[in-house]
PDB file of the backbone (N, CA, C, O) and the ligand in Angstrom, with CONECT records:
HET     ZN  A 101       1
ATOM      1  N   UNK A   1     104.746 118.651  26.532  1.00  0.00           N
ATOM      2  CA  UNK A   1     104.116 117.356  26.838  1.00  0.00           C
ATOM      3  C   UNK A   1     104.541 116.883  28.227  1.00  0.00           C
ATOM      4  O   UNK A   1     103.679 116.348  28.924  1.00  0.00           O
ATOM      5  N   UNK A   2     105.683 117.013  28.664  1.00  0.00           N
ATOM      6  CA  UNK A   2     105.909 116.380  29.924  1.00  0.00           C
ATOM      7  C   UNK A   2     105.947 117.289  30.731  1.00  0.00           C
ATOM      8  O   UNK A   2     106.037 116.752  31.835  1.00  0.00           O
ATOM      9  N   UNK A   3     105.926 118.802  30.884  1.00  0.00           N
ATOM     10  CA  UNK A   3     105.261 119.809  31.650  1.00  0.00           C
ATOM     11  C   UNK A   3     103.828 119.377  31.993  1.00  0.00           C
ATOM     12  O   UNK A   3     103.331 119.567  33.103  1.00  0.00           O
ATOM     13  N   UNK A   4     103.002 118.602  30.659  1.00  0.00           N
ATOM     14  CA  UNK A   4     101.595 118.306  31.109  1.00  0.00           C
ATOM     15  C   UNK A   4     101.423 117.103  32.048  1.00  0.00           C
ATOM     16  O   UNK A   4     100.470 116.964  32.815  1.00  0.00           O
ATOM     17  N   UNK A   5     102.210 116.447  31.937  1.00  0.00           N
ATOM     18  CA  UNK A   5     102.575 115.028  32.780  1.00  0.00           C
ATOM     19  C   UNK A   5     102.500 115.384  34.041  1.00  0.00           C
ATOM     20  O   UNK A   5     101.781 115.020  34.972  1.00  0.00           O
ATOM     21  N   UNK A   6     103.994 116.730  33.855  1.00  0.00           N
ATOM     22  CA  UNK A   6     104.002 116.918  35.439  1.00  0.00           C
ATOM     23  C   UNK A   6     103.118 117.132  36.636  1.00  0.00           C
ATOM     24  O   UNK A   6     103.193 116.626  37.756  1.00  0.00           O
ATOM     25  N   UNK A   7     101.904 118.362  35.934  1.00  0.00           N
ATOM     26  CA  UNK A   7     100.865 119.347  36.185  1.00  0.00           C
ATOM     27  C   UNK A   7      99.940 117.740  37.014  1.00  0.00           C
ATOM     28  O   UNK A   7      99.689 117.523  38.199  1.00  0.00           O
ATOM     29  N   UNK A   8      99.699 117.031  35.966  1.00  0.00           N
ATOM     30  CA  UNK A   8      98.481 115.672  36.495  1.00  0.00           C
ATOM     31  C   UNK A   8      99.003 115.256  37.671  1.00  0.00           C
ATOM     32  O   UNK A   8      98.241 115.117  38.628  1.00  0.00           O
ATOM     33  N   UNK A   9     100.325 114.999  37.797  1.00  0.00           N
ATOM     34  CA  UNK A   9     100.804 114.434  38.752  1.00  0.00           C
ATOM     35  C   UNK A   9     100.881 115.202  40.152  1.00  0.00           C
ATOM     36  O   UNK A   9     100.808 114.666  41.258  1.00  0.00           O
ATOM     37  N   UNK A  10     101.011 116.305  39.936  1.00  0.00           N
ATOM     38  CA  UNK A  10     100.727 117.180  40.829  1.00  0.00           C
ATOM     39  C   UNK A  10      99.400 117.320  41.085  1.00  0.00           C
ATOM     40  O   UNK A  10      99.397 117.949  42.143  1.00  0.00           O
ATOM     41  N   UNK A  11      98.343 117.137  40.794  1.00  0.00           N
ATOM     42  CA  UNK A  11      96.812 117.693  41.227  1.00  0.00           C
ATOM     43  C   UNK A  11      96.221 116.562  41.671  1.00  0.00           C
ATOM     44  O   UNK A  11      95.260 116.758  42.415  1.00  0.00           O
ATOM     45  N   UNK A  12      96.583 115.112  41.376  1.00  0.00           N
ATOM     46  CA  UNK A  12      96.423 113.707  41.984  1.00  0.00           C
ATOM     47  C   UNK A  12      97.242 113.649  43.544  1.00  0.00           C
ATOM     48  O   UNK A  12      96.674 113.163  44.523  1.00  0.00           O
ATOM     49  N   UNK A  13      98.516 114.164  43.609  1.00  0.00           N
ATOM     50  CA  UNK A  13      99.035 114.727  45.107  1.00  0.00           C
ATOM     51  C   UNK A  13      98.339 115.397  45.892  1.00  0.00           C
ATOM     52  O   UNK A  13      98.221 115.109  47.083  1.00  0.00           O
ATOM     53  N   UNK A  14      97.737 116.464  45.289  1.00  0.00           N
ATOM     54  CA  UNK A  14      97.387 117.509  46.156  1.00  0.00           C
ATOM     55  C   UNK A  14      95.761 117.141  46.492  1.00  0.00           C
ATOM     56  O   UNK A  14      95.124 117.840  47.280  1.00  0.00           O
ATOM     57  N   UNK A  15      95.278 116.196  45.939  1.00  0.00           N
ATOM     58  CA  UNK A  15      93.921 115.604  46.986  1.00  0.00           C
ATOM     59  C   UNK A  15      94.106 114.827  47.998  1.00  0.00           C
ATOM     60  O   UNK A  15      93.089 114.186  48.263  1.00  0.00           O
ATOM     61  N   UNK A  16      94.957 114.625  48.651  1.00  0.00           N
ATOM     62  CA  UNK A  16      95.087 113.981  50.019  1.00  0.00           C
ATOM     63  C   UNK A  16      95.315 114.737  51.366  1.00  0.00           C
ATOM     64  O   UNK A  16      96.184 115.609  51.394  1.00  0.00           O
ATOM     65  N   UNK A  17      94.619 114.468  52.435  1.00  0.00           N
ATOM     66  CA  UNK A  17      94.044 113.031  52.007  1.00  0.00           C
ATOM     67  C   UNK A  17      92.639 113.020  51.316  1.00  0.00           C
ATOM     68  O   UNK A  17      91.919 113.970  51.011  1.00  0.00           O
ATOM     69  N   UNK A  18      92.423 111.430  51.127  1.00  0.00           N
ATOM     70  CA  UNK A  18      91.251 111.302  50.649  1.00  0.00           C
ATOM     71  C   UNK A  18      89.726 111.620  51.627  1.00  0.00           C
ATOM     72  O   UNK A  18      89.222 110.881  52.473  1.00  0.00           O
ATOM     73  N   UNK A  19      89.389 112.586  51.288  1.00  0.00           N
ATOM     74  CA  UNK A  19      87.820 113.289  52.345  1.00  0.00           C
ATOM     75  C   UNK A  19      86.833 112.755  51.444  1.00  0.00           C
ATOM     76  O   UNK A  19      87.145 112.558  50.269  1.00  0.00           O
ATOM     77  N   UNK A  20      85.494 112.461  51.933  1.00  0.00           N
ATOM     78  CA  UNK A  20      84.516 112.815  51.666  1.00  0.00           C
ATOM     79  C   UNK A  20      83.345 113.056  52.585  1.00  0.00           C
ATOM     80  O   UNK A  20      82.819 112.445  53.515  1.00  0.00           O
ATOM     81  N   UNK A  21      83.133 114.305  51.888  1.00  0.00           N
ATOM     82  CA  UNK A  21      82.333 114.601  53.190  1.00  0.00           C
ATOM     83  C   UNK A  21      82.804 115.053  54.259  1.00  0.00           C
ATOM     84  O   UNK A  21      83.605 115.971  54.089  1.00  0.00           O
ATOM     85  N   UNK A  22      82.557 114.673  55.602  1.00  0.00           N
ATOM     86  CA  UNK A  22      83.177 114.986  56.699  1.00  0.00           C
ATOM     87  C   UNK A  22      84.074 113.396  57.308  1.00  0.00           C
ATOM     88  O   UNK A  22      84.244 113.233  58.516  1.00  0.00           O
ATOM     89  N   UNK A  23      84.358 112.792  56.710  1.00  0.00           N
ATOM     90  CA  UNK A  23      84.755 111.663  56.431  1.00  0.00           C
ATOM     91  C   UNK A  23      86.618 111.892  56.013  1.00  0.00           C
ATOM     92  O   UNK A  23      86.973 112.738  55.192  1.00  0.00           O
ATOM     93  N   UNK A  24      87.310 111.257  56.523  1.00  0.00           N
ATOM     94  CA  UNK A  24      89.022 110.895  56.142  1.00  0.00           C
ATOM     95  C   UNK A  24      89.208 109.956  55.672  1.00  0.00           C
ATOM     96  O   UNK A  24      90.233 109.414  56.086  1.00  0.00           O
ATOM     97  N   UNK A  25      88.538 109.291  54.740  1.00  0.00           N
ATOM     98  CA  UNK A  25      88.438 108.208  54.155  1.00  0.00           C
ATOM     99  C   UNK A  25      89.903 107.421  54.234  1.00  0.00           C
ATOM    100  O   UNK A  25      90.005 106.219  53.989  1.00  0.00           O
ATOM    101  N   UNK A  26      90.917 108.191  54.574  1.00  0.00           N
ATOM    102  CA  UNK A  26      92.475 107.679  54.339  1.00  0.00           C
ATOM    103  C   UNK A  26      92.675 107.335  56.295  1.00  0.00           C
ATOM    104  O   UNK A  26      93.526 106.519  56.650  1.00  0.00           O
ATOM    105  N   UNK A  27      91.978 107.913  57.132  1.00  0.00           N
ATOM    106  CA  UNK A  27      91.964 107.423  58.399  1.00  0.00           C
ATOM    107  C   UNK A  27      91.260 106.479  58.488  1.00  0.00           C
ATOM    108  O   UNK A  27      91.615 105.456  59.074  1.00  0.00           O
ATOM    109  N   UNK A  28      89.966 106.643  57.851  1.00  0.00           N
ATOM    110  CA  UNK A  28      88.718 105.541  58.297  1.00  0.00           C
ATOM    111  C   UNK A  28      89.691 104.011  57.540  1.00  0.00           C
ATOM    112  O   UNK A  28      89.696 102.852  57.956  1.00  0.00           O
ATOM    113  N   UNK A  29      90.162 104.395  56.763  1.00  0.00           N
ATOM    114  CA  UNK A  29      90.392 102.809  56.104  1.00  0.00           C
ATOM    115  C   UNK A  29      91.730 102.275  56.896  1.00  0.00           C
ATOM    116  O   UNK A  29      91.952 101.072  57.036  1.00  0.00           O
ATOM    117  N   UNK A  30      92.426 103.104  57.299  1.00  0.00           N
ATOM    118  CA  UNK A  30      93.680 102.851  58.097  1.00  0.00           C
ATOM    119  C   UNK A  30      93.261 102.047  59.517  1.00  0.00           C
ATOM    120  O   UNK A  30      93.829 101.100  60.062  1.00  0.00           O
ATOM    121  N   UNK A  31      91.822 102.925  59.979  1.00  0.00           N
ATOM    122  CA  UNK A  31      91.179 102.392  61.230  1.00  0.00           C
ATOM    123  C   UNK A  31      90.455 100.890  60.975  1.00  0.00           C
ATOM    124  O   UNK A  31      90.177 100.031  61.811  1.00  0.00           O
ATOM    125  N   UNK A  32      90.254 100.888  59.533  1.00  0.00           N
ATOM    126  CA  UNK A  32      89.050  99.400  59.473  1.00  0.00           C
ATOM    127  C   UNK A  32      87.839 100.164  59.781  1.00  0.00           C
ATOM    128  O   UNK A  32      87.244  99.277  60.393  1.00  0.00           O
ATOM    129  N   UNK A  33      87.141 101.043  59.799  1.00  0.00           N
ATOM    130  CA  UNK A  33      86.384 101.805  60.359  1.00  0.00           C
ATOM    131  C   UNK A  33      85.228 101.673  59.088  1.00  0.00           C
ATOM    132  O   UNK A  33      84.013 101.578  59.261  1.00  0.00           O
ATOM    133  N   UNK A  34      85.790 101.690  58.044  1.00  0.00           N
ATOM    134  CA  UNK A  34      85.032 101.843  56.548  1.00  0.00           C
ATOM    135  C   UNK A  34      83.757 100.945  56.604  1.00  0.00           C
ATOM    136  O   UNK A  34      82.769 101.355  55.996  1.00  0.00           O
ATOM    137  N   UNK A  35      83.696  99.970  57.156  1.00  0.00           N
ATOM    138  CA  UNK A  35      82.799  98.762  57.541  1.00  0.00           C
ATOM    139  C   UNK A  35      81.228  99.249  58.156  1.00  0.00           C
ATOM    140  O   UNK A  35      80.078  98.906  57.878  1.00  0.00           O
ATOM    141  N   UNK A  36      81.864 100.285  59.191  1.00  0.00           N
ATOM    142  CA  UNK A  36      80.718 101.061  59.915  1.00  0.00           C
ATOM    143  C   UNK A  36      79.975 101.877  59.027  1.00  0.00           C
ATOM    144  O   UNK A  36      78.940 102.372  59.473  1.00  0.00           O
ATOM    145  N   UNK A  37      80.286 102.102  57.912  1.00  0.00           N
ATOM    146  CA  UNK A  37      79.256 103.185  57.114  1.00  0.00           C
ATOM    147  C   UNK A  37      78.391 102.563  56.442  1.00  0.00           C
ATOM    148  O   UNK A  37      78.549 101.343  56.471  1.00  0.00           O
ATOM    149  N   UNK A  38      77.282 103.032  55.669  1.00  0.00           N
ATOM    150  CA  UNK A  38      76.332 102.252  55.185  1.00  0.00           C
ATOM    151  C   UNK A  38      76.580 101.784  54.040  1.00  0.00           C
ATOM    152  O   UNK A  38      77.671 102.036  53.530  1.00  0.00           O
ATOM    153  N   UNK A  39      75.719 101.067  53.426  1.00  0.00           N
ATOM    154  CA  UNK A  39      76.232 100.423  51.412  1.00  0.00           C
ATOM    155  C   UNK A  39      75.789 101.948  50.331  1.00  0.00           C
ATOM    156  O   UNK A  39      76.350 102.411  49.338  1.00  0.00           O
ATOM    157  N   UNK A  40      74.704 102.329  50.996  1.00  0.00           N
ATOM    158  CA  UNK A  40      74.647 103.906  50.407  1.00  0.00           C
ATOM    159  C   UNK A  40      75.603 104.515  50.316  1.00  0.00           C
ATOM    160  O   UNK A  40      76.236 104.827  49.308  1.00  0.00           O
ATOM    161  N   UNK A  41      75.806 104.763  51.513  1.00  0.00           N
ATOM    162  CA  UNK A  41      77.249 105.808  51.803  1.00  0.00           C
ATOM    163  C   UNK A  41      78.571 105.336  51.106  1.00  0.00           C
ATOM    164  O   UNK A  41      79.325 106.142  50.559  1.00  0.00           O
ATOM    165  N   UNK A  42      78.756 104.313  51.142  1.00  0.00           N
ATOM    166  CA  UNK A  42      80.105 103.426  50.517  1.00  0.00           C
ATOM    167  C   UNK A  42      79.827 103.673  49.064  1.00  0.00           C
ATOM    168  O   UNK A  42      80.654 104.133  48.277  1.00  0.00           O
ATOM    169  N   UNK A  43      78.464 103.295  48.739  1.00  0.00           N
ATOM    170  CA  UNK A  43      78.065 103.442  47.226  1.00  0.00           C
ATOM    171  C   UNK A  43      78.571 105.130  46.568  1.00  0.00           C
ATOM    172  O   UNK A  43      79.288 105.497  45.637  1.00  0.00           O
ATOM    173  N   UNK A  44      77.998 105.622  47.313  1.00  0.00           N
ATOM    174  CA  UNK A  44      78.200 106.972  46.766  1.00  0.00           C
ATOM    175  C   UNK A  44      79.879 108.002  47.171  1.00  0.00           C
ATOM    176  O   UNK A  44      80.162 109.097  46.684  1.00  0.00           O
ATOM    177  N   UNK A  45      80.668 107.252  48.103  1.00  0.00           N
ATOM    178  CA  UNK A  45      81.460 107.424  48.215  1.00  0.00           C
ATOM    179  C   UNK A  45      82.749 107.083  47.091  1.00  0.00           C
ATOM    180  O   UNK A  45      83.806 107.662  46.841  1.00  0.00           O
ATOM    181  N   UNK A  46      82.025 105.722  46.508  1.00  0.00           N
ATOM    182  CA  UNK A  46      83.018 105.062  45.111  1.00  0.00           C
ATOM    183  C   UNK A  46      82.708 105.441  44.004  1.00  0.00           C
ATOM    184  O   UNK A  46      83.370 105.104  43.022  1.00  0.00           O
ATOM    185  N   UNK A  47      81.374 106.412  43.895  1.00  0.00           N
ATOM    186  CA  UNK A  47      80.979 106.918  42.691  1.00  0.00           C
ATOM    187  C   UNK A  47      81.174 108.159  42.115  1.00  0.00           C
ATOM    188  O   UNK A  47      81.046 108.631  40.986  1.00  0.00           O
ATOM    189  N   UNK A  48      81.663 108.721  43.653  1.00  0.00           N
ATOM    190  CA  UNK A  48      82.062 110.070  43.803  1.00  0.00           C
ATOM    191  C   UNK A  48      83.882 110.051  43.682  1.00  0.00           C
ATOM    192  O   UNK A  48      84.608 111.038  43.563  1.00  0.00           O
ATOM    193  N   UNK A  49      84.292 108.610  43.758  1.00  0.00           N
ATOM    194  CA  UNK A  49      85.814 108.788  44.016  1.00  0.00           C
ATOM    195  C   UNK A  49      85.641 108.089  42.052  1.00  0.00           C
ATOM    196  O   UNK A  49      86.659 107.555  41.612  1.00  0.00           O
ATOM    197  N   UNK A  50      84.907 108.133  41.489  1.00  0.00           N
ATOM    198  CA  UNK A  50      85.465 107.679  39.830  1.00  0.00           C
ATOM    199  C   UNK A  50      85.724 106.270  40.066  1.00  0.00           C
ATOM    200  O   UNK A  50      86.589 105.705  39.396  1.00  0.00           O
ATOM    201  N   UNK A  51      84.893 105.487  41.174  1.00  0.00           N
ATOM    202  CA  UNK A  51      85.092 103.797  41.191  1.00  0.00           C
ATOM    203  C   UNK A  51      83.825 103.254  40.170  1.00  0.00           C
ATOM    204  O   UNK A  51      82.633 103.533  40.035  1.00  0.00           O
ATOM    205  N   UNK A  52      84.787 102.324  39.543  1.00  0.00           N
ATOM    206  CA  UNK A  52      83.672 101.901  38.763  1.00  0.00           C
ATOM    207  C   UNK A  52      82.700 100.388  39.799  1.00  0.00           C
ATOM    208  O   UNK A  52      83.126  99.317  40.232  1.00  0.00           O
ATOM    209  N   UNK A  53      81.481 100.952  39.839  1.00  0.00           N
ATOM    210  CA  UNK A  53      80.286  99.909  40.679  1.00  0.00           C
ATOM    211  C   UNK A  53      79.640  99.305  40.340  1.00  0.00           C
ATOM    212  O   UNK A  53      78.834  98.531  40.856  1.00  0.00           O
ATOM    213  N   UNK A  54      80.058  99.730  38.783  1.00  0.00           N
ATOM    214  CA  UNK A  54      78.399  99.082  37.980  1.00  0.00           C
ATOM    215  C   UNK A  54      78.474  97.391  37.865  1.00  0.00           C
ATOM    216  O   UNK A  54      77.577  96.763  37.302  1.00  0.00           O
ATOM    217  N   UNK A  55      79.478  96.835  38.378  1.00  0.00           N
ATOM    218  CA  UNK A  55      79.107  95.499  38.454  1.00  0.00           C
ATOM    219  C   UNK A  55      78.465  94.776  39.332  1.00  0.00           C
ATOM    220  O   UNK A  55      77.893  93.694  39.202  1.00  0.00           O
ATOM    221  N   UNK A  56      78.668  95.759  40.638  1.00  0.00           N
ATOM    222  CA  UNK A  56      77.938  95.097  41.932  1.00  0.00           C
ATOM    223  C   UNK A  56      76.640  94.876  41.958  1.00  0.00           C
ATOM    224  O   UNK A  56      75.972  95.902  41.835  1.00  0.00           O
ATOM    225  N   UNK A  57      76.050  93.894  42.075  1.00  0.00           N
ATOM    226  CA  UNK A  57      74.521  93.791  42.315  1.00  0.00           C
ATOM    227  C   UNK A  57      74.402  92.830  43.623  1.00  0.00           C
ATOM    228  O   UNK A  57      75.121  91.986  44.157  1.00  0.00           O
ATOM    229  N   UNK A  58      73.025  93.440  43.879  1.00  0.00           N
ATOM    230  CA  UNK A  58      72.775  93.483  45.480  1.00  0.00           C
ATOM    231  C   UNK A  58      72.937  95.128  46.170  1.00  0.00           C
ATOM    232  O   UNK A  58      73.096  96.273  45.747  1.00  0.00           O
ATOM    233  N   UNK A  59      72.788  94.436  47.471  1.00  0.00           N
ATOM    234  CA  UNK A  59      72.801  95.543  48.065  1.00  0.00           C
ATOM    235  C   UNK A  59      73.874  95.135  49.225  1.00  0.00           C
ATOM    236  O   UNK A  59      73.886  95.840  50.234  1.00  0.00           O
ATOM    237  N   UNK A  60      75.021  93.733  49.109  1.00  0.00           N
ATOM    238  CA  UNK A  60      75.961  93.713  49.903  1.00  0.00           C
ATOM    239  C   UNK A  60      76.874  94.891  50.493  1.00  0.00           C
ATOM    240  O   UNK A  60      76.862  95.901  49.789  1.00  0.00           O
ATOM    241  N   UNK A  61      77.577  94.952  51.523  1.00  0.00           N
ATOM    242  CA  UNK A  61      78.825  95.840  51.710  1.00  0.00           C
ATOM    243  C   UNK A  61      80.057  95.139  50.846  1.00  0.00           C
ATOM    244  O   UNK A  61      80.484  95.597  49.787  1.00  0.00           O
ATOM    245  N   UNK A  62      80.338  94.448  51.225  1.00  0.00           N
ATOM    246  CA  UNK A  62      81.802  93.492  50.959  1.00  0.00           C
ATOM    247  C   UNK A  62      82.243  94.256  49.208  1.00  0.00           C
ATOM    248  O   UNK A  62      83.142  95.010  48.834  1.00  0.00           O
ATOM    249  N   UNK A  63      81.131  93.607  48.540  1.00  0.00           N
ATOM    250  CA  UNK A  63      82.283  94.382  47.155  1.00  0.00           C
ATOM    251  C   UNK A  63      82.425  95.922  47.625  1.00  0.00           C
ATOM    252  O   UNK A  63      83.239  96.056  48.539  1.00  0.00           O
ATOM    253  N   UNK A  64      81.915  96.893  47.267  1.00  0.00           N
ATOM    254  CA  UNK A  64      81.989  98.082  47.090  1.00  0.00           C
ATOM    255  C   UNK A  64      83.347  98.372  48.566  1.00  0.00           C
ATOM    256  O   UNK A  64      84.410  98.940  48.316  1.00  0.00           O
ATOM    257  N   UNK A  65      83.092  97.996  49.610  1.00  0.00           N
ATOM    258  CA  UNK A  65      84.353  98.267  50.775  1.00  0.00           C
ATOM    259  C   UNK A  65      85.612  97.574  49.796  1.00  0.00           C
ATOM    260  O   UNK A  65      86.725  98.060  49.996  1.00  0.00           O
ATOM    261  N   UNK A  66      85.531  96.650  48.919  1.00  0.00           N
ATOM    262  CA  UNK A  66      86.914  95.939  48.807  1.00  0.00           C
ATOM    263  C   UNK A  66      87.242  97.268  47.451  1.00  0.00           C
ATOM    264  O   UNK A  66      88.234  97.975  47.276  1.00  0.00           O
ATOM    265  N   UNK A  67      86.162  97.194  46.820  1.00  0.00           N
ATOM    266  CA  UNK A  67      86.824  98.104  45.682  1.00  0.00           C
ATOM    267  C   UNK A  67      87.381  99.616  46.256  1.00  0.00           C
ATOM    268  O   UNK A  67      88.341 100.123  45.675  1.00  0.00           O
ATOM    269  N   UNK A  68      86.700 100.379  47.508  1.00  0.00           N
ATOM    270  CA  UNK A  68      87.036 101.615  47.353  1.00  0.00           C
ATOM    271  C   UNK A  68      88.569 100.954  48.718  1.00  0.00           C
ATOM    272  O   UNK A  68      89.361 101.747  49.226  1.00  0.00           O
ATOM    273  N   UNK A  69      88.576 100.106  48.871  1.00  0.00           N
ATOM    274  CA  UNK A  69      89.610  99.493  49.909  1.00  0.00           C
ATOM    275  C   UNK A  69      91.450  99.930  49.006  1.00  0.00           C
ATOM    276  O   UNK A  69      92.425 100.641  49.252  1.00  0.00           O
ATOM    277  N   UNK A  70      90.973  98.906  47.861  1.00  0.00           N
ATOM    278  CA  UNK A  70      91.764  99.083  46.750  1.00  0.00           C
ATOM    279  C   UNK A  70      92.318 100.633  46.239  1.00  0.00           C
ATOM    280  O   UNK A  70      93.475 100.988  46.013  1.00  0.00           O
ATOM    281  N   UNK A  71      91.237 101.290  46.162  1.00  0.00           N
ATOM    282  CA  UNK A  71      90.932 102.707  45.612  1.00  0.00           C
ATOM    283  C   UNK A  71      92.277 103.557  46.898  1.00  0.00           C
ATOM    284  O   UNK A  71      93.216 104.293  46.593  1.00  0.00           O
ATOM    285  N   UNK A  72      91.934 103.167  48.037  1.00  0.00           N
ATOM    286  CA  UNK A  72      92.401 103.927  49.235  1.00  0.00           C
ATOM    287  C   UNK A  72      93.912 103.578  49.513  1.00  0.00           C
ATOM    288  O   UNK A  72      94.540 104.205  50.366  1.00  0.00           O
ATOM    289  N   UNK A  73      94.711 102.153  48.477  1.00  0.00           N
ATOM    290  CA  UNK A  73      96.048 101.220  48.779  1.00  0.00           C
ATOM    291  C   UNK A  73      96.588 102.189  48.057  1.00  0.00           C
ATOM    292  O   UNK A  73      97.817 102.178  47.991  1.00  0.00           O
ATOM    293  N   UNK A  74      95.836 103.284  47.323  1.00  0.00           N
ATOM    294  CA  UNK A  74      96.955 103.811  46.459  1.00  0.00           C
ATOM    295  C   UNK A  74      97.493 104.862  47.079  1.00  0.00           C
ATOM    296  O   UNK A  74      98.533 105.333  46.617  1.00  0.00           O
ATOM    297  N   UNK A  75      96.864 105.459  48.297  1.00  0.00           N
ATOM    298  CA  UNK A  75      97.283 106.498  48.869  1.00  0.00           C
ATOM    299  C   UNK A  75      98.439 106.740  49.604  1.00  0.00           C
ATOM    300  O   UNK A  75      98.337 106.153  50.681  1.00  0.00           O
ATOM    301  N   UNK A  76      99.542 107.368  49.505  1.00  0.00           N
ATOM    302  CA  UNK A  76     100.722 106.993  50.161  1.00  0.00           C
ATOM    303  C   UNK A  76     101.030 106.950  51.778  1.00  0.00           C
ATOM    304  O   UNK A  76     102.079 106.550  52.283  1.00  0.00           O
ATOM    305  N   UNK A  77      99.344 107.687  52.797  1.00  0.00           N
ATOM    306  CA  UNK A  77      99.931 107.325  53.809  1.00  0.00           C
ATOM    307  C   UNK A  77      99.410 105.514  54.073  1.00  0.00           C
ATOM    308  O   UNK A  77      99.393 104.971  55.177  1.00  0.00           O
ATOM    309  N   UNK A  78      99.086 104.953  52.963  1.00  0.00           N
ATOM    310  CA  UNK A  78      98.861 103.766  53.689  1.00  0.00           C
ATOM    311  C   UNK A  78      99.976 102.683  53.610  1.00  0.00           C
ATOM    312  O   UNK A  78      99.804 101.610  54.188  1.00  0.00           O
ATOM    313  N   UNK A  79     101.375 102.994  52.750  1.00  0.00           N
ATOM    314  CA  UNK A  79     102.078 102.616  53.007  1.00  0.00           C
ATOM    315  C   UNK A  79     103.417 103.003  54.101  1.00  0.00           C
ATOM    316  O   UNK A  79     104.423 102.367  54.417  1.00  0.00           O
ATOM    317  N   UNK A  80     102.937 104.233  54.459  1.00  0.00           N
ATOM    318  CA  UNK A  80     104.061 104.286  55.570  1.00  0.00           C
ATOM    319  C   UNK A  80     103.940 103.562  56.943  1.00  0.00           C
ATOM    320  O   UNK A  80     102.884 103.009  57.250  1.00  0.00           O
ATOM    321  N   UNK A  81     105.125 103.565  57.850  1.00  0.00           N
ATOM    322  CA  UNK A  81     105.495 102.637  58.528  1.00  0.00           C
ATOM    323  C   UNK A  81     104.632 102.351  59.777  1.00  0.00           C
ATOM    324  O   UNK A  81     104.365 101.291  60.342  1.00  0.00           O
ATOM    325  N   UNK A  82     104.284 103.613  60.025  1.00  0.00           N
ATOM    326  CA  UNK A  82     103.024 103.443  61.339  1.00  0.00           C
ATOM    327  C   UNK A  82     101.838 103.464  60.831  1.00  0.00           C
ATOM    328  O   UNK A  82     100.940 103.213  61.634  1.00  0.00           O
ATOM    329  N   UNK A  83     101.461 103.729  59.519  1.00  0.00           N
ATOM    330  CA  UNK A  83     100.532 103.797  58.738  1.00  0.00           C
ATOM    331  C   UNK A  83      99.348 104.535  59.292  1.00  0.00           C
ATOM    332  O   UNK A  83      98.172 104.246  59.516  1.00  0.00           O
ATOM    333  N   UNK A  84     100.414 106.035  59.481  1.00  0.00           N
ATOM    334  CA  UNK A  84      99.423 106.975  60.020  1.00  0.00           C
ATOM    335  C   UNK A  84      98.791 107.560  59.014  1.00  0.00           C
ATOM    336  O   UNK A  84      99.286 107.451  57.892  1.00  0.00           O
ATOM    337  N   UNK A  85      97.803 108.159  59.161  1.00  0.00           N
ATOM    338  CA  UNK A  85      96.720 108.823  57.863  1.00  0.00           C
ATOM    339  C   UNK A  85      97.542 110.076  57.497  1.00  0.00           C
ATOM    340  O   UNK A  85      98.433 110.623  58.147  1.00  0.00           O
ATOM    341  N   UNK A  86      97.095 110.350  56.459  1.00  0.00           N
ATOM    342  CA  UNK A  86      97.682 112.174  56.108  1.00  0.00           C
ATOM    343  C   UNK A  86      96.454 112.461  56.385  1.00  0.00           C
ATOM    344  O   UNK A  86      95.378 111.869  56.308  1.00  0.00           O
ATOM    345  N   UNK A  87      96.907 113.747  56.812  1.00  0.00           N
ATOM    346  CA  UNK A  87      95.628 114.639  57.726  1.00  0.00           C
ATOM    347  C   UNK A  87      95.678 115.566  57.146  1.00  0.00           C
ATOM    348  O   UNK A  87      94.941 116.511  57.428  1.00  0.00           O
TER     349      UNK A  87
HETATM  350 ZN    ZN A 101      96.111 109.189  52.522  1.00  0.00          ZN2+
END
């Protein structure tokens, strides 16, 4: 059981950084950059990262950037000190 623990924890590590696409999603959000992409692109970027969207209605940016914003706080280069991206 905690061999299986370990294994998850390891394969949630080893996707970083966060890509999609041709996209560094863990740079772009470090840059503020995330803003520049479209509500499509954002859309399908949070649907593809397992964000749940189905509450958003409209076709705003603001929710979907704050949720995959959130999505991206969990990544550990966004807490380091220069808050350089993992590349
Ligand atoms: Zn990262």
């Amino acid at each position: 059981m905690e061999a299986e623990e370990e294994l998850v924890l390891e394969e949630v590590a080893l996707r970083h950084p966060i890509v999609f696409d041709v996209f560094n999603l863990c740079e772009m959000h470090g840059l503020g950059k995330l803003r520049q992409l479209s509500v499509a692109m954002i859309r399908s970027i949070c649907e593809h990262s397992d964000i749940d969207v189905g509450n958003i209605k409209g076709r705003l940016k603001a929710p979907f950037l704050s949720l995959l914003g959130e999505f991206l706080e969990l990544c550990n280069c966004q807490h380091s000190l220069d808050h350089s991206p993992c590349l």
